[in-house]
C-alpha positions in Angstrom: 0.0 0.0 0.0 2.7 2.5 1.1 4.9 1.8 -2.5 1.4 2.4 -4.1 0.5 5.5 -2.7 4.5 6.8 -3.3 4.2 6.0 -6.8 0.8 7.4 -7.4 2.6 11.2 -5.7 5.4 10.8 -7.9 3.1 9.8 -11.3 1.0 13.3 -10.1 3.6 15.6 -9.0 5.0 14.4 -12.5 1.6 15.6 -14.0 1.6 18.5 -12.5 5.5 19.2 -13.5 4.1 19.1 -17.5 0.8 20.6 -16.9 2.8 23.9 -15.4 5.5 23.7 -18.6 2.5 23.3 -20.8 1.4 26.8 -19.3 5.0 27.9 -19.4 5.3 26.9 -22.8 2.4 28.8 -24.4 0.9 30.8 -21.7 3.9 32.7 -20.1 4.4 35.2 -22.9 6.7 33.0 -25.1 9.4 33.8 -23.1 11.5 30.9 -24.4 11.9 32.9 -27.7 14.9 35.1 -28.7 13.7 37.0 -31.3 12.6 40.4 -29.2 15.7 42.8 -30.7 15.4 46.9 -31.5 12.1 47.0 -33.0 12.0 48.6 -36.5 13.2 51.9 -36.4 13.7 55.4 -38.7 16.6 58.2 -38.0 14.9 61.2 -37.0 15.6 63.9 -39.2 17.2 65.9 -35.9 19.6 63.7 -33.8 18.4 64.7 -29.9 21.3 65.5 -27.2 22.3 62.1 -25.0 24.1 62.4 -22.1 25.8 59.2 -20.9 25.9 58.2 -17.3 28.2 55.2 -16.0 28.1 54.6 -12.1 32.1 53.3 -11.6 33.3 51.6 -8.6 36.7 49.8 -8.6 36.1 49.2 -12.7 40.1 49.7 -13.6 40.3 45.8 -14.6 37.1 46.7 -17.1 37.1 49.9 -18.3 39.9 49.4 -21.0 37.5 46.8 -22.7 34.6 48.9 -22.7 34.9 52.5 -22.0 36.7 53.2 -25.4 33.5 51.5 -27.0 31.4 54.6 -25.6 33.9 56.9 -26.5 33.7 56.0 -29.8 30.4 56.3 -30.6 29.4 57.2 -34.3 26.5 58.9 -33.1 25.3 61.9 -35.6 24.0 64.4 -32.7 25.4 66.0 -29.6 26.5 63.4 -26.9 28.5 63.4 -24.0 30.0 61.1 -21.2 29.8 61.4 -17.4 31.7 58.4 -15.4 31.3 58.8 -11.9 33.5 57.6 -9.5 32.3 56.0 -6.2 34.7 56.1 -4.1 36.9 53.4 -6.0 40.3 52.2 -4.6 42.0 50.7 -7.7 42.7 53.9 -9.6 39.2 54.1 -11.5 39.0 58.0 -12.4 42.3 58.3 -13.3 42.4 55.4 -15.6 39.1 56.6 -17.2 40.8 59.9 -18.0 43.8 58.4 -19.1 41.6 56.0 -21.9 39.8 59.7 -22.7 43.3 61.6 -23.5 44.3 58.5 -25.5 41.3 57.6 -27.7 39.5 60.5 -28.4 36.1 60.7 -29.6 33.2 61.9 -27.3 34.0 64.2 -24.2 34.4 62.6 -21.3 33.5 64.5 -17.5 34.5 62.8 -14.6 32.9 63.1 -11.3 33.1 61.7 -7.6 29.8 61.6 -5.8 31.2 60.9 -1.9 29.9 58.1 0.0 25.7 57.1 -0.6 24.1 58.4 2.6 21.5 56.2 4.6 18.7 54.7 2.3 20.7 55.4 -1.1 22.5 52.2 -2.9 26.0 52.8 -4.3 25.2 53.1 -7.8 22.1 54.5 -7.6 23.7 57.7 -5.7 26.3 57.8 -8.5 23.4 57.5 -11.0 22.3 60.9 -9.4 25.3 62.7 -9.3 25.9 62.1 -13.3 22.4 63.0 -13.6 23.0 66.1 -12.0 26.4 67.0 -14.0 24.3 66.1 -17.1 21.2 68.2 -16.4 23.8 71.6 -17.4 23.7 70.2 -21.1 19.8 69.8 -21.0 19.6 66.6 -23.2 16.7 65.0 -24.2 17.6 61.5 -23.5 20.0 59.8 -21.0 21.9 56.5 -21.1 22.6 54.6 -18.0 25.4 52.0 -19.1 27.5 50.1 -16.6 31.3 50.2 -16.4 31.6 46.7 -17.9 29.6 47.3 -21.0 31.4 47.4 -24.5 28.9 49.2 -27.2 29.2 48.6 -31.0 29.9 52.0 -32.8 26.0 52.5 -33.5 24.7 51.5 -30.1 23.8 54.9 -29.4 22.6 55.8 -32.4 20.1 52.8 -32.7 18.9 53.0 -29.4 17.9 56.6 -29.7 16.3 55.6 -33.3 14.5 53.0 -31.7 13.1 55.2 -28.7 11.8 57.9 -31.2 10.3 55.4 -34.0 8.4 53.7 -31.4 7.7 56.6 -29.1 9.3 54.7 -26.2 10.0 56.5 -22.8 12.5 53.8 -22.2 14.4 51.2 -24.6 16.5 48.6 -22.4 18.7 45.8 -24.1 19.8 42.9 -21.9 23.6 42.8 -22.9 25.0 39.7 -24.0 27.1 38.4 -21.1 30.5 36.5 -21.4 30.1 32.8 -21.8 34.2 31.2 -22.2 34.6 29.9 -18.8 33.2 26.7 -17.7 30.5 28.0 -15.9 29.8 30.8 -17.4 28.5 28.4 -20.2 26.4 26.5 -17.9 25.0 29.0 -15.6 24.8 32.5 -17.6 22.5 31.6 -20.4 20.0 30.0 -17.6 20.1 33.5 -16.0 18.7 34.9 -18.6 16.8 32.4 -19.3 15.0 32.8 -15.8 14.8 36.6 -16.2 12.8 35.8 -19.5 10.8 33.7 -17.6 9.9 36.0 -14.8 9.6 39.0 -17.4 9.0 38.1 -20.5 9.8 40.4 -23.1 6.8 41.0 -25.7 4.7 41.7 -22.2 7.0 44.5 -21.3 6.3 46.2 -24.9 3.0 45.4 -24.9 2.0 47.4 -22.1 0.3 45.8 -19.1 2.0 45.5 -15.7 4.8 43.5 -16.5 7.8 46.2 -16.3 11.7 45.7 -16.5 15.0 46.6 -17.7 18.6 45.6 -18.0 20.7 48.3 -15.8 23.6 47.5 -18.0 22.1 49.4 -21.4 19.2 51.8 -20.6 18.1 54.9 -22.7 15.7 56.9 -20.6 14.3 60.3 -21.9 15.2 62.7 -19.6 12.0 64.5 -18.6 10.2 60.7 -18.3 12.9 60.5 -16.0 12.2 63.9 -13.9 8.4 63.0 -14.0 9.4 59.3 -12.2 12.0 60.9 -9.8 14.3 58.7 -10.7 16.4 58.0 -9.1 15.2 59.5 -6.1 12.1 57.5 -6.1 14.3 54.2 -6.3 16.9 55.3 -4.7 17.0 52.2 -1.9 16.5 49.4 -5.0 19.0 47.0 -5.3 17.5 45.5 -8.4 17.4 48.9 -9.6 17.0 47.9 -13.0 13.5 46.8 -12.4 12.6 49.4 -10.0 13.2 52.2 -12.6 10.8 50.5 -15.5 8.3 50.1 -12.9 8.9 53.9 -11.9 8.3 55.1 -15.3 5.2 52.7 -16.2 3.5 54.0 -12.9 4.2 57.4 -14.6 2.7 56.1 -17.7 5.9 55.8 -19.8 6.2 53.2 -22.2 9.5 50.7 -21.7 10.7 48.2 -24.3 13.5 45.8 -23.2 15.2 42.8 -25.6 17.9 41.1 -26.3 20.7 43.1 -27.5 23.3 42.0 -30.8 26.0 44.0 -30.1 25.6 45.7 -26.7 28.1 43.0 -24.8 29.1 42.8 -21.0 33.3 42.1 -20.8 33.3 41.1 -16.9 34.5 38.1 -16.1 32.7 35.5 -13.9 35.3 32.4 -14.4 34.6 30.8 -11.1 31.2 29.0 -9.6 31.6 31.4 -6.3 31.6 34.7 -8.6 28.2 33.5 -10.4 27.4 33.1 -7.2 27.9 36.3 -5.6 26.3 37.7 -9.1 22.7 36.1 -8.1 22.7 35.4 -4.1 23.2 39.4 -3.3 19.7 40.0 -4.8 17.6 37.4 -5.2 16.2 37.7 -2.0 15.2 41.9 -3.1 13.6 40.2 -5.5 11.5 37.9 -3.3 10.9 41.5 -1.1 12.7 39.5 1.7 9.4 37.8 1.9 9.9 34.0 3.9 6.2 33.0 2.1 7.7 34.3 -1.4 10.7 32.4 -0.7 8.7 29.2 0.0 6.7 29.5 -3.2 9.6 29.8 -4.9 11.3 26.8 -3.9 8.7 24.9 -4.3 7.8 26.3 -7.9 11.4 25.7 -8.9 11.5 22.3 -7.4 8.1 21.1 -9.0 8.8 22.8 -12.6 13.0 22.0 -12.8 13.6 19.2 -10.4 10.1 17.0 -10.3 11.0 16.3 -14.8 14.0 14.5 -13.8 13.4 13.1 -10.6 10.3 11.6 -12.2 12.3 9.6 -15.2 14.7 8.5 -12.5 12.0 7.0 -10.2 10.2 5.3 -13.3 13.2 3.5 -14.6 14.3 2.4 -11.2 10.5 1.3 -9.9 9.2 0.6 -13.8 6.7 3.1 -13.6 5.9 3.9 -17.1 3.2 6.7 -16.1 5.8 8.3 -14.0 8.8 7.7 -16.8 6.7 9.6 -19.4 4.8 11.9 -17.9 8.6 13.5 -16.3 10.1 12.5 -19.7 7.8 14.8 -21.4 8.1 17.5 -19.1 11.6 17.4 -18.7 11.5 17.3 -22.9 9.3 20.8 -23.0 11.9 22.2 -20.4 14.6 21.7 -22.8 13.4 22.6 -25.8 12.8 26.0 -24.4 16.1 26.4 -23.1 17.5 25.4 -26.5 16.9 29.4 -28.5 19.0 31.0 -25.5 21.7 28.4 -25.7 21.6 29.0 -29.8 21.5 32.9 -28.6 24.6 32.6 -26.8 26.4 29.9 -29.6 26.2 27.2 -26.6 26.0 23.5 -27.7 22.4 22.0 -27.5 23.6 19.4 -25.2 23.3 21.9 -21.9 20.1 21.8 -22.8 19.1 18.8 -20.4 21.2 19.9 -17.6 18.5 22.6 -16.9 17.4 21.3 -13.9 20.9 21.3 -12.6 21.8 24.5 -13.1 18.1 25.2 -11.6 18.8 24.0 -8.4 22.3 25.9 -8.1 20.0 28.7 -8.6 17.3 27.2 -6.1 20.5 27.0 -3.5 21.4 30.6 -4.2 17.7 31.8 -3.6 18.4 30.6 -0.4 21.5 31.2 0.4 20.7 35.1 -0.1 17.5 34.8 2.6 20.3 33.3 4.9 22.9 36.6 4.2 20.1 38.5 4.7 18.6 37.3 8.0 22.4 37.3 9.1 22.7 40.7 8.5 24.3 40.5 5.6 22.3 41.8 3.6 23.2 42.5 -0.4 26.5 42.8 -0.7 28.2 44.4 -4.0 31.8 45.9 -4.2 32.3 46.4 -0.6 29.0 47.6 0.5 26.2 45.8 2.3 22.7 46.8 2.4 21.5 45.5 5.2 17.4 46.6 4.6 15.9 49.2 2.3 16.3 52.4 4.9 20.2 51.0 6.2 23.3 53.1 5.6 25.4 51.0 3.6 28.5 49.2 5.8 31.6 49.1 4.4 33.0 45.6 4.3 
C-alpha cells in the first residue's frame, strides 16, 4: 500500500511538472523565444542631445574593454559622457581619464559623488550625481550603461532611433554576457533564461503590468525621467534595473526591453563562487525578503525543474511507465525551451538537459541570499552591504 501511494505522488507531482511547462510553454508570454531585438526603427531627421551616465566603482580591470567603446560612438547628434567615480580604490577615475586623452572621440567628464548616505545604494547615488552633472547640457535622452559594457559603434545611435520610431520612454537591451569559462557556459545563459521567464519580453512592450529593464544598457528620456523621480524615487533598490521601469510605467511611460546583438558585458565571472555572488546578493530583493515568497519559490522551482527529472529517474528504477513519461515529457518541454537562448549565446544544444541542474544551483542561491540577509548580511556588492531598504550601507 505505502509503494502504491509513493508511486501514485510521484506519477501526479509528475503531471503536474508538464501541466505547469505546458502553461509555461504557451501561456507565459513565449518567453523561451529570442527574437525580441530593437524593433524597427527610422533616424529622426534631428539627432536629440544624449548624455551618458556610467556609475564606476573599482572598474580599472574593465574599463579598458569597454569604456573606449562609448567613446567612440558614431552617433550623428550632440553626446557626451559622465563616469562617476564612487569612491573606487583601484585607480578608476584616473584610468578613465587616461583612456579619454588616448582615444579621443566623445567628451568625457568625470565626477566623484562621496559616500551614498543612509537609504541610497551605491550606484544608484552615483546615477544621481551624473544626472545632476548632465542636467547643465539639457539633453533630451540619457543613457545609463554600466562600467563593464562594451557598445558597437551604432549603439547609441540605434537606441535613440528606436526610442523615437516607437515613441518609447524607455528602450532597455539585456547585454549579451560572457560565456568562455566553464561555468559561465552552464549558468549564464540560464540567468537569462530565468529573467525571460519572470519577465517576458513581448509583455513589457506590450503594455500591461509587467515592467523591467537591463541596468547595464538603458536609454531613458530625460523628462520621463524627472516625471518618475528617478532616481530618487528608487533610490533604496537594489534590483534597480527593475525598479526604474516600474517607476516610469507607474508614470505612464512606455519601456521596451530585448535582447541586444551587439551591446556586450566584458566582466568576467570564471569561477562557480563569482556567479554566485552575481545572483545570491539580490535574489532575496527580488523575493521583497518575503519567507512565504521564498517558499513559493522553492517549491515552484523544485516542482517545474527538479520534479521532470526526478520523475524519469523513479520510473526507470521502480518501472513506472506513467511516472517515466509523464517526467520525460516534461523534462522534454523544459529543454526545448532552453534550447533558442543556448543557440543565442552559440552554446552546444547538449546543456540543454542539464537545466534542472543548473536550476537547483540557482534554487541554493535563492536561499543562500535569505540566509545573508537574516544574518545581517544583507546585499553585498563591491564592498558595500545593504542591510534593509532604509540601512546606511556598511563598508566591508
Amino acid at each position: 500500500m505505502g509503494q502504491t501511494a509513493a508511486v501514485s505522488a510521484v506519477v501526479w507531482t509528475a503531471a503536474g511538472s508538464l501541466l505547469a511547462w505546458s502553461w509555461l510553454l504557451l501561456g507565459q508570454g513565449f518567453f523561451w523565444r529570442t527574437d525580441v531585438r530593437l524593433p524597427s526603427r527610422a533616424e529622426p531627421d534631428a539627432w536629440p542631445s544624449v548624455c551618458v551616465v556610467v556609475p564606476a566603482r573599482d572598474e580599472a580591470a574593465v574599463l579598458p574593454a569597454a569604456l573606449p567603446s562609448l567613446l567612440a560612438q558614431d552617433y550623428p547628434g550632440r553626446a557626451e559622457i559622465f563616469l562617476v567615480d564612487d569612491g573606487s580604490s583601484d585607480g578608476t577615475g584616473a584610468l578613465a581619464r587616461e583612456l579619454a586623452r588616448r582615444h579621443g572621440g566623445l567628451p568625457l567628464t568625470v565626477g566623484s559623488p562621496g559616500e551614498p548616505p543612509a537609504g541610497w545604494t551605491g550606484k544608484l547615488w552615483a546615477v544621481r550625481h551624473g544626472i545632476g552633472l548632465a542636467r547643465a547640457r539639457d539633453p533630451e535622452y540619457l543613457l545609463l550603461t554600466d562600467a563593464d559594457i562594451a557598445h558597437a559603434p551604432d549603439s547609441l545611435r540605434e537606441l535613440v532611433a528606436a526610442a523615437r520610431s516607437g515613441g518609447f520612454d524607455v528602450v532597455s537591451q539585456m547585454a549579451r554576457l560572457r560565456v568562455e569559462s566553464a561555468w559561465e557556459r552552464l549558468v549564464v545563459p540560464a540567468f537569462v533564461y530565468f529573467f525571460a521567464q519572470l519577465y517576458p519580453f513581448r509583455r513589457i512592450a506590450a503594455g500591461g503590468r509587467t515592467a523591467a529593464a537591463a541596468g547595464g544598457c538603458v536609454l531613458l528620456r530625460t523628462e520621463t525621467a524627472e516625471r518618475a523621480r528617478i532616481p530618487e524615487a528608487i533610490r533604496h533598490a537594489v534590483i534597480d534595473d527593475v525598479a526604474l521601469a516600474r517607476a516610469v510605467k507607474r508614470g505612464g511611460g512606455r519601456v521596451w526591453l530585448g535582447l541586444a546583438e551587439r551591446v556586450d558585458s566584458v566582466r568576467p565571472y570564471p569561477r562557480l563562487h563569482d556567479l554566485w555572488c552575481m545572483v545570491s546578493r539580490s535574489a532575496y530583493a527580488q523575493l521583497r525578503h518575503n519567507p512565504l515568497l521564498l517558499a513559493g519559490t522553492v517549491a515552484g522551482l523544485a516542482l517545474v525543474y527538479l520534479v521532470p527529472p526526478v520523475a524519469v529517474l523513479a520510473g526507470l528504477v521502480g518501472g513506472g511507465a506513467a511516472a517515466l513519461v509523464l517526467g520525460g515529457l516534461a523534462w522534454l518541454v523544459m529543454a526545448g525551451t532552453y534550447v533558442p537562448m543556448l543557440r543565442y549565446y552559440g552554446q552546444p544544444l547538449w546543456l540543454a538537459p542539464l537545466l534542472p541542474f543548473t536550476a537547483f544551483l540557482y534554487l541554493l542561491m535563492t536561499v543562500d541570499s535569505a540566509v545573508r540577509h537574516y544574518r545581517g548580511r544583507g546585499a553585498a556588492w563591491k564592498g558595500r552591504t545593504y542591510t534593509r531598504p532604509d540601512a546606511v550601507p556598511e563598508e566591508g
